[in-house]
C-alpha positions as CSV (number, residue, x, y, z in Angstrom):
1,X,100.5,70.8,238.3
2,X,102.4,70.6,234.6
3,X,101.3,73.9,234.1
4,X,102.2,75.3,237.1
5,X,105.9,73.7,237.2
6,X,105.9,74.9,233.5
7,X,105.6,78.5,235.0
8,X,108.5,78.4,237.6
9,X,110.7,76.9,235.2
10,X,110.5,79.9,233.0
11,X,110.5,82.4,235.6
12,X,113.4,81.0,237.2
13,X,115.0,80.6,233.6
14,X,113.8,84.1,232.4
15,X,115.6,85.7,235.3
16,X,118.7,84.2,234.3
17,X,118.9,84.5,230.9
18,X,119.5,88.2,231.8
19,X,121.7,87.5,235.0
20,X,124.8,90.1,235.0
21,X,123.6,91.4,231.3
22,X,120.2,93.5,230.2
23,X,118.7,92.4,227.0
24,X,119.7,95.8,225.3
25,X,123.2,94.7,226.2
26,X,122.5,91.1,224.7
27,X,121.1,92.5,221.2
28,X,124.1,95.2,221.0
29,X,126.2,92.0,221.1
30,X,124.6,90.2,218.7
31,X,124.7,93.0,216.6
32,X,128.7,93.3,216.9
33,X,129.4,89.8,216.6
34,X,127.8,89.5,213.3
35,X,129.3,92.5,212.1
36,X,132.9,91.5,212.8
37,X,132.4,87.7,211.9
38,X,132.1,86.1,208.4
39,X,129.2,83.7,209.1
40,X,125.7,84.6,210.4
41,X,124.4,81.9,212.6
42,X,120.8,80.7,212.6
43,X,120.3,79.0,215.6
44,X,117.1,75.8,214.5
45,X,115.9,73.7,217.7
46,X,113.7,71.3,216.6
47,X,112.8,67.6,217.5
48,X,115.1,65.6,215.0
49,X,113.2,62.4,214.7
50,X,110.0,63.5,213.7
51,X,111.4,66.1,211.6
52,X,113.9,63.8,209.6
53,X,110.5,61.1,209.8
54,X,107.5,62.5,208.8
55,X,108.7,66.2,206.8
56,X,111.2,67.6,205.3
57,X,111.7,70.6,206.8
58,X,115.6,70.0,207.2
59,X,116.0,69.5,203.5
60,X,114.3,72.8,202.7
61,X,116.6,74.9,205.5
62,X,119.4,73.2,204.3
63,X,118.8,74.3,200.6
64,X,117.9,77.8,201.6
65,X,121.0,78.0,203.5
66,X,122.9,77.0,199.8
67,X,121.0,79.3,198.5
68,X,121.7,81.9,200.2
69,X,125.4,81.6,200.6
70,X,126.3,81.2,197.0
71,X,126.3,84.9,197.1
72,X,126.5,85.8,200.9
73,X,124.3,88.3,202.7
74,X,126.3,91.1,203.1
75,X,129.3,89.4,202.2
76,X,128.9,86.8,205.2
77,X,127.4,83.5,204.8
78,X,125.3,82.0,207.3
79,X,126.2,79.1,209.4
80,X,122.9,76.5,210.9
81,X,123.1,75.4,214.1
82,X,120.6,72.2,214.0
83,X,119.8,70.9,217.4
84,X,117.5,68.5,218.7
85,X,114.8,69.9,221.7
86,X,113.5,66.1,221.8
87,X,110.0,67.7,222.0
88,X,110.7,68.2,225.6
89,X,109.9,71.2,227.4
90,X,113.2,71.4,229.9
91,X,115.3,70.6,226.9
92,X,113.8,73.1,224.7
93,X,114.0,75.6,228.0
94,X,117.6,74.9,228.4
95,X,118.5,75.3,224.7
96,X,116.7,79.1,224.8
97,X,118.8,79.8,227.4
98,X,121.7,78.7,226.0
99,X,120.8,80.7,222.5
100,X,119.8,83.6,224.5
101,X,123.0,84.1,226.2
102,X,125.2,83.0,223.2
103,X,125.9,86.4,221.5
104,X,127.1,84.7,217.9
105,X,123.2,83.4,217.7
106,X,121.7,85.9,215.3
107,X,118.5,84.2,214.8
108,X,116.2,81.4,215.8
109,X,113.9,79.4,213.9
110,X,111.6,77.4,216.0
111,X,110.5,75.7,218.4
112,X,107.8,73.1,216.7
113,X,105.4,72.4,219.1
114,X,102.8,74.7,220.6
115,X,103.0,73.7,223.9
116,X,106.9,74.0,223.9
117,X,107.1,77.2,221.7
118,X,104.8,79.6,223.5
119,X,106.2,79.1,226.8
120,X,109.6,79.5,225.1
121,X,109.1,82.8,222.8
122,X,109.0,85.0,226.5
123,X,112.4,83.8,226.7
124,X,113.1,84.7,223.5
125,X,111.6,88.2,223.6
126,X,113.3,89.4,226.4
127,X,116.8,88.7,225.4
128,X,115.8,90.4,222.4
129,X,116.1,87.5,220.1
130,X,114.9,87.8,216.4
131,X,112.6,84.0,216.5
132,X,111.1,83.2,213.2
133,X,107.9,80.2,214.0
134,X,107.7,78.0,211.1
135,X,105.7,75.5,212.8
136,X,103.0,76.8,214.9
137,X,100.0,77.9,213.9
138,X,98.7,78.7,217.4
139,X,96.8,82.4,217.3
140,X,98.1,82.4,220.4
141,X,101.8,83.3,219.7
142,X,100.9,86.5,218.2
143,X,98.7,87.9,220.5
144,X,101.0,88.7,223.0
145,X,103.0,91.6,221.9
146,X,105.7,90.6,221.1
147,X,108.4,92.4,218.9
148,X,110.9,90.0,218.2
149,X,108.9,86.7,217.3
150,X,107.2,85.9,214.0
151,X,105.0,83.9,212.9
152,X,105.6,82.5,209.3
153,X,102.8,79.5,209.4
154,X,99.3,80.3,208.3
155,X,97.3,81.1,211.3
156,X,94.6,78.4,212.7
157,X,91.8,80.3,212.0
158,X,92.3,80.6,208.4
159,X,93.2,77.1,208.4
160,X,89.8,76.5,210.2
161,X,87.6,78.7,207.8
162,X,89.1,76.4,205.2
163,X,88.3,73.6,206.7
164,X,84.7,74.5,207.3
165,X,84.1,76.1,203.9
166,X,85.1,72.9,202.6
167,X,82.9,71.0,204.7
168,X,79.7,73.1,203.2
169,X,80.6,73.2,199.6
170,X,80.0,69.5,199.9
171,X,76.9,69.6,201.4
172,X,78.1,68.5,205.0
173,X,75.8,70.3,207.9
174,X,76.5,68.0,211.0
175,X,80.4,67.8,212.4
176,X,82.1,66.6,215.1
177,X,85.0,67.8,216.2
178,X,88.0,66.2,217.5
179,X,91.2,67.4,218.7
180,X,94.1,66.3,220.9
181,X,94.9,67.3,224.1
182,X,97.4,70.3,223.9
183,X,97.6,73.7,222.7
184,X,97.5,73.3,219.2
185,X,94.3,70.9,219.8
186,X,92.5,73.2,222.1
187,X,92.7,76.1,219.7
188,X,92.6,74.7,217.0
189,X,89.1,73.1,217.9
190,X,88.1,76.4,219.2
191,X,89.2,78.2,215.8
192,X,86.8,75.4,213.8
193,X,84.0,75.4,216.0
194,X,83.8,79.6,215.3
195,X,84.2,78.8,211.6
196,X,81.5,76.1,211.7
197,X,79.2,78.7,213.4
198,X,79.8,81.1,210.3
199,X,79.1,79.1,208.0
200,X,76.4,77.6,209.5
201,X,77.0,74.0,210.1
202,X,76.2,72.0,213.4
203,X,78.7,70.8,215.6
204,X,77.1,67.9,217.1
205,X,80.3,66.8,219.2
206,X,83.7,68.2,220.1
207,X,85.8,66.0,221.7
208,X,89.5,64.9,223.0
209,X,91.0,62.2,224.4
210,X,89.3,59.5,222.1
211,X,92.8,57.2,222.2
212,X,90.9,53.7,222.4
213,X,88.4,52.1,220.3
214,X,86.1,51.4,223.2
215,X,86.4,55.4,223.5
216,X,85.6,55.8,220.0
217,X,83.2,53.2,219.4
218,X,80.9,54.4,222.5
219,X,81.6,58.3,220.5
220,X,80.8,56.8,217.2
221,X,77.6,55.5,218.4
222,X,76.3,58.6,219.7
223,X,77.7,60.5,216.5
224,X,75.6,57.9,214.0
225,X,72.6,58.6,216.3
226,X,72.7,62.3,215.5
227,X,73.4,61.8,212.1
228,X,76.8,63.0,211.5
229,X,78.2,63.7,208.2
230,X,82.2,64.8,208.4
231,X,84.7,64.7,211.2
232,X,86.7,67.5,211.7
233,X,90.3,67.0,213.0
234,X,92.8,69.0,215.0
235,X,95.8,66.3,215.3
236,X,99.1,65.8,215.2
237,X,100.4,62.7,213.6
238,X,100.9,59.9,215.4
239,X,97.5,59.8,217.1
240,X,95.8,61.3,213.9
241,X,96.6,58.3,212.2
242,X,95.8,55.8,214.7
243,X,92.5,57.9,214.8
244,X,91.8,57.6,211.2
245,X,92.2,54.2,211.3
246,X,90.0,53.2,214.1
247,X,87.8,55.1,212.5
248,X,87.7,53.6,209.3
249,X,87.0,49.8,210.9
250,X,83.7,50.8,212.4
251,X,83.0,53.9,209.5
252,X,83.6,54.1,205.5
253,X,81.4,56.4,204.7
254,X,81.7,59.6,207.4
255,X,84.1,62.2,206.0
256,X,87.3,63.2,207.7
257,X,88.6,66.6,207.0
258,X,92.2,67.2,208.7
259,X,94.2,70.5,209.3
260,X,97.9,70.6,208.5
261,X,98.9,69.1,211.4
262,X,98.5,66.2,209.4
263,X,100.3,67.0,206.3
264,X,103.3,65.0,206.8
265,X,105.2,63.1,203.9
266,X,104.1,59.4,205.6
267,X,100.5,60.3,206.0
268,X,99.2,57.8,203.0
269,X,102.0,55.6,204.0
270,X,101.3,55.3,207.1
271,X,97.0,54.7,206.6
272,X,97.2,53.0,203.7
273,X,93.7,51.8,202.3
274,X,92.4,54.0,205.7
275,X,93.9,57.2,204.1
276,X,91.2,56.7,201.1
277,X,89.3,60.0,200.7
278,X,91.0,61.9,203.4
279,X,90.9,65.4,202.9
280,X,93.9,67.7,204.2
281,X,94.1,71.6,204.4
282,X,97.4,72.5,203.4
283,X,99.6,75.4,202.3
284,X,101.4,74.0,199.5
285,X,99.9,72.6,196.4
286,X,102.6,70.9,193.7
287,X,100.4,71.7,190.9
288,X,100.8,75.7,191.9
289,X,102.5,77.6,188.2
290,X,103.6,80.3,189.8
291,X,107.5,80.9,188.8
292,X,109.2,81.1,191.7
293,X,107.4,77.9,193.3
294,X,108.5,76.0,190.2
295,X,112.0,77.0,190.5
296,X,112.1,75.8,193.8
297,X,110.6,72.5,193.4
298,X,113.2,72.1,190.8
299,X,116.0,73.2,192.8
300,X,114.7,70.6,195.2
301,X,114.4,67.5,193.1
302,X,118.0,68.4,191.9
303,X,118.9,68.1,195.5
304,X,117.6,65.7,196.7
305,X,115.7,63.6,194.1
306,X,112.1,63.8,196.0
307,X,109.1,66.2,195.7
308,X,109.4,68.8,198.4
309,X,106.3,69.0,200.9
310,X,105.1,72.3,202.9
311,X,107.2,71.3,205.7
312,X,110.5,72.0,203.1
313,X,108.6,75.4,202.1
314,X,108.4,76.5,206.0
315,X,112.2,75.7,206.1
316,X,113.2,77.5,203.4
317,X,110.8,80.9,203.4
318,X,112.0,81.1,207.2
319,X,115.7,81.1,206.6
320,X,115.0,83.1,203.3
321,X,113.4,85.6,205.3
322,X,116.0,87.1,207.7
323,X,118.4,87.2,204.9
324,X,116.0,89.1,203.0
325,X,115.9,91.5,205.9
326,X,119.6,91.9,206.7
327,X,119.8,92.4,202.9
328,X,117.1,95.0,202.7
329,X,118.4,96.9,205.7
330,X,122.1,96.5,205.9
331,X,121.8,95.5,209.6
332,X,122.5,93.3,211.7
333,X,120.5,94.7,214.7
334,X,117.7,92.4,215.9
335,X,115.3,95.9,216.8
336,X,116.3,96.6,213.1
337,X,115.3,93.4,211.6
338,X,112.3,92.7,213.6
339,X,110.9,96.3,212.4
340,X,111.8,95.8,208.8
341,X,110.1,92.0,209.2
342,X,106.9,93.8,210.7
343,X,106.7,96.8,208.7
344,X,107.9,94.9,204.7
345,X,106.1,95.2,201.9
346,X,104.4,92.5,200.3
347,X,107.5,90.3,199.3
348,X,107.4,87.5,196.9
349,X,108.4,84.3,198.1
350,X,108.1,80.9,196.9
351,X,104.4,80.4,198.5
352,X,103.3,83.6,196.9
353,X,103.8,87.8,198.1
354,X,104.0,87.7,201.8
355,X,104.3,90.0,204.7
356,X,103.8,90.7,208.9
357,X,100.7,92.3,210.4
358,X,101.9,94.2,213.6
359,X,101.3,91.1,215.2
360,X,103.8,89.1,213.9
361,X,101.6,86.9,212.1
362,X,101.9,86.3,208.3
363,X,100.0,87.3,205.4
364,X,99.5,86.3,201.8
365,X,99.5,82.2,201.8
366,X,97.1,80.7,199.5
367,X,95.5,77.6,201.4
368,X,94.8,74.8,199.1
369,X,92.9,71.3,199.9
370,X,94.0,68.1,198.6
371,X,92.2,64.5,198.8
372,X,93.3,61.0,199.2
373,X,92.0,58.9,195.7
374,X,93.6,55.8,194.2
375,X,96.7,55.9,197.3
376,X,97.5,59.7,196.1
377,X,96.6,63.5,196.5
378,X,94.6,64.9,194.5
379,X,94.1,69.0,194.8
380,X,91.1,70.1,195.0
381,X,91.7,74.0,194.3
């Protein structure tokens, strides 16, 4: 029934995004706007307290956006337009609507959430928005056609051959599999239950919904009986943690292997002793020499006086991206950009030489795992 009031909403919505005004008309808007104004705006929905709580995504937009307009793009500087979604579908609905019909909105960079962001991107698309994803990972997004939304997170599934190649090179044949209940979970779990297949390990379980330790414990039992050796996760923080930590009272010993849903700046914080010997899959590693990822993390520290995380990466390369493509192509067209974004050369960014498929989806990140020893990461890679 979620689903299906999910639906209507966006139909209804879809239809009048373009009430009174074709999405041609929209883009040729956009297009005029920017060229007459001095700022570019970026429009970034997100949900404000988990993003100022567990990353620091905002941090690395914010210095991009610095960046960026100590010299201008084009001789225009580009304004952010932070917002909070809440993580709630309406809200996030009403604020695409809003963006699609607001012709000084260049570009968006969001939503965060799976289940909110592919519902969304339609609305997107057909008002011809550019839409860079920094978030989701969901193979999903990209699968659909789409000619105006982007996709600038590693995919799932090569954060779930990771996971599982991991998984074998230490001798681990028999996982479970565990994942929450939404989009992200779903294919997530079905991306690492693929990978486990190829590389030959046995998935003894695969289960959701484990949110109580009489759930887990009853799981657990059946999981010792079968002679498990790593638990494979594909959750979000907070109910990764709480997870984790259940775990950890009635287990020391099983291995827990976590995608990046996971990879959030409180993670160790928030486990404590529990966190011990976690492994995480990530797409940042601190201890990476290439130049341009060392001038960041520099630039960053001066800022702000922290280490960055891959969150503050996703911020930055996403903003740093449509200014490389209004720079490369003199436009301000969103048909323009999006073809330039889809069609670039390799390009070197702070994570290393990137670049679109025709799906959207990006290429070029180097995946890296890190482990929990002594209360602190250690990279693996």
């Amino acid at each position: 029934m979620k689903q299906i009031k999910k639906v209507i909403i966006l139909w209804i919505v879809s239809l009048l995004v373009l009430t009174g005004c074709s999405s041609n008309e929209l883009a040729l808007q956009r297009e005029k706007q920017a060229k007459k104004g001095n700022e570019i705006v970026v429009a970034v929905p997100v949900p404000l307290a988990f993003a100022e709580q567990n990353t620091k995504f905002l941090q690395g937009i914010n210095l991009a956006r610095d960046d960026i307009n100590t010299v201008g793009v084009n001789g225009k500087k580009i304004k952010l337009t932070i917002v909070d979604d809440q993580a709630n579908f309406k809200t996030a609905v009403d604020l695409a609507q809003r963006f699609s019909r607001e012709t000084d909105v260049l570009a968006v960079i969001g939503h965060w959430y799976s289940d909110i962001c592919l519902p969304v991107a339609k609305i997107y698309e057909e008002a011809e928005l550019l839409t860079i994803v920094p978030t989701v990972s969901n193979p999903e997004l990209t699968q659909k056609g789409y000619r105006y939304i982007f996709q600038s997170i590693t995919s799932d599934k090569k954060i779930a051959e990771k996971m599982c190649v991991y998984a074998k090179s230490q001798g681990y044949h028999r996982v479970v599999i565990c994942y929450e209940e939404s989009s992200y979970g779903e294919n997530l779990a079905k991306a690492i239950d693929e990978a486990a297949q190829a590389n030959g390990l046995i998935v003894i379980d695969r289960r959701s919904g484990l949110v109580t330790e009489e759930q887990l414990q009853i799981a657990h039992d059946k999981w010792e009986a079968l002679d498990l050796d790593a638990v494979l996760l594909a959750l979000n923080m907070s109910e990764g943690a709480n997870f984790i930590r259940r775990l950890r009272q009635m287990d020391q010993d099983t291995a827990v292997i976590a995608a990046d849903g996971l990879d959030v700046a409180n993670f160790i914080g928030e486990l404590g002793q529990n966190a011990e010997g976690a492994v995480i899959v990530t797409t940042y590693s601190p201890f990476d020499n290439r130049s341009r990822l060392a001038g960041f993390a520099q630039k960053y520290q001066a800022k702000y006086h922290e280490q960055p995380d891959v969150w503050a990466i996703q911020g930055y390369e996403s903003l740093q991206l449509i200014a490389h493509a209004m720079d490369e192509t003199k436009s301000y067209s969103p048909t323009i950009l999006a073809e330039y974004l889809r069609q670039m050369e390799p390009w070197q960014t702070v994570s290393g030489a990137v670049s679109f498929n025709e799906n959207g989806e990006i290429e070029g990140r180097t995946i890296y795992t890190k482990v929990v020893v002594d209360g602190q990461f250690r990279y693996t890679d």
